[in-house]
C-alpha positions in Angstrom: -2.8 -15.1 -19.0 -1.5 -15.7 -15.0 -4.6 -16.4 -12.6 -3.2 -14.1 -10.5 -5.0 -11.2 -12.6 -8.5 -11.9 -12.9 -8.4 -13.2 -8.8 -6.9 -10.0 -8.2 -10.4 -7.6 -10.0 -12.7 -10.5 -8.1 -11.2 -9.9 -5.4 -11.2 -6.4 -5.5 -15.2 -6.6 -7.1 -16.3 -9.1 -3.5 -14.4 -6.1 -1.8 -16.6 -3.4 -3.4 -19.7 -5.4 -2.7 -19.0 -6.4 0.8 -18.8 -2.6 1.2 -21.9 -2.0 -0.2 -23.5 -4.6 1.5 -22.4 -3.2 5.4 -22.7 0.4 4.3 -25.7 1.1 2.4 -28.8 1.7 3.7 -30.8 1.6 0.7 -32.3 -1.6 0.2 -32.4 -1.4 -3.8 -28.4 -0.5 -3.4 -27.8 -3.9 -1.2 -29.3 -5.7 -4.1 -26.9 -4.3 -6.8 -23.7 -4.9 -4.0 -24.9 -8.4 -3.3 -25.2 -9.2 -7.2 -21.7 -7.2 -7.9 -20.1 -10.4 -5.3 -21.9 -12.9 -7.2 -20.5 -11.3 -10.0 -16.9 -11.6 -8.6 -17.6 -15.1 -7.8 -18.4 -16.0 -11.1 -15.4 -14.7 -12.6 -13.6 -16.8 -10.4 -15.3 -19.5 -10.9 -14.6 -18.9 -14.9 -10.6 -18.0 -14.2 -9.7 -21.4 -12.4 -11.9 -23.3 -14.8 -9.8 -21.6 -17.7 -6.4 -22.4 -15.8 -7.2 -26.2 -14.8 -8.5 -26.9 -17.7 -4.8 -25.8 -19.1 -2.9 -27.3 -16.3 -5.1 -30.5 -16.6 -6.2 -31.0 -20.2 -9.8 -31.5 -18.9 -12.7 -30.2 -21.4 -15.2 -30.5 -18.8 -15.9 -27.1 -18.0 -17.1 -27.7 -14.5 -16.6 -24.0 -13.7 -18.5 -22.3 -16.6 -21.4 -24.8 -15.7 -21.4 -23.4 -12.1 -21.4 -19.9 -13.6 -24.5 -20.4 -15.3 -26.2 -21.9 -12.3 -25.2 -18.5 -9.8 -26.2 -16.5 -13.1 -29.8 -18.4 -12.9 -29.8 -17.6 -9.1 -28.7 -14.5 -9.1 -31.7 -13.7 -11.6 -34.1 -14.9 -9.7 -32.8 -12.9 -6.2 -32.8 -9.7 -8.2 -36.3 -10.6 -9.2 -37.6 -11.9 -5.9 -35.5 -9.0 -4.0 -36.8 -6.1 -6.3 -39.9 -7.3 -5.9 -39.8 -7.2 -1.9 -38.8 -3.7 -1.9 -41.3 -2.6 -4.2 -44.1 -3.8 -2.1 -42.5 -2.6 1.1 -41.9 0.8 -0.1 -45.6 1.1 -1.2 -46.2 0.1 2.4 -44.0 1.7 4.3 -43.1 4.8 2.0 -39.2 4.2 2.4 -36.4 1.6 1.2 -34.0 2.4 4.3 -33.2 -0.6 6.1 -32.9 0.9 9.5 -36.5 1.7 9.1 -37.7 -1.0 8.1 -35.8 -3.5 11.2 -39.5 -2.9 13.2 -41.9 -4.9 11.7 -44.8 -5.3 14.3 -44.3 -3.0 16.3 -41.9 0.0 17.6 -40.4 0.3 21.1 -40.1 4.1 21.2 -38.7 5.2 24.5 -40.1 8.5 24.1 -43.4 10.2 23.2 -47.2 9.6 24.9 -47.3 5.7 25.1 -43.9 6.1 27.0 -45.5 8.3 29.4 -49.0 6.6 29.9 -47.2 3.1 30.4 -44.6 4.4 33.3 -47.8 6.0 34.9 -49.6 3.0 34.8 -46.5 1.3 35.8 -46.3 3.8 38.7 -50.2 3.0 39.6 -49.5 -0.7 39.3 -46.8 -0.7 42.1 -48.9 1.9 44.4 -51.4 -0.3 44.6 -49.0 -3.4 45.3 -47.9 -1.1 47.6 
């Protein structure tokens, strides 16, 4: 089998997850696109350990070893990460990640407090005045 085809779907697989990564704004949907490029990493990681272990009659596996490593990582982000979510959406009540960039507080522009801190403002510099 010629590298060139399994480098080819991994690269294609780190494409679709880079996508998912910058488009999504689900946070649970992130997750699955950051695991789908580890996947892709992994089977290239598997694919040059196949072919230079061919080209240099090594039984090593150094690649397949590495595998299992991101595999063992990759486990525990999914964990860790599902975990997160869960216990922000009970929080918060929503998994979108342009909601959730505020954590301590929110700098509206607009609404009451917008109003009551210009006319304060306003007082401020009257009586500087």
């Amino acid at each position: 089998m010629h590298l060139a085809y399994p480098a080819v779907l991994s690269a294609l697989l780190f494409c679709t997850g880079l996508y998912g990564v910058l488009a999504r704004r689900n946070a649970i949907l992130v997750l699955m696109s950051v695991e789908l490029m580890l996947n892709a990493v992994n089977l290239n990681l598997v694919a040059f350990d196949v072919w230079l272990s061919k080209a240099a009659e090594e039984t090593l596996h150094s690649g397949q070893a590495l595998t299992l490593f991101t595999i063992t990582i990759a486990a525990a982000e999914i964990g860790i990460g599902l975990a997160i979510v869960l216990a922000v959406y009970r929080n918060r009540g929503t998994s979108d990640i342009d909601k959730l960039r505020d954590t301590a507080e929110s700098h509206d522009t607009e609404g009451p407090d917008h109003d009551a801190l210009t006319a304060g403002q306003a007082e401020k510099a009257e009586a500087t005045a």
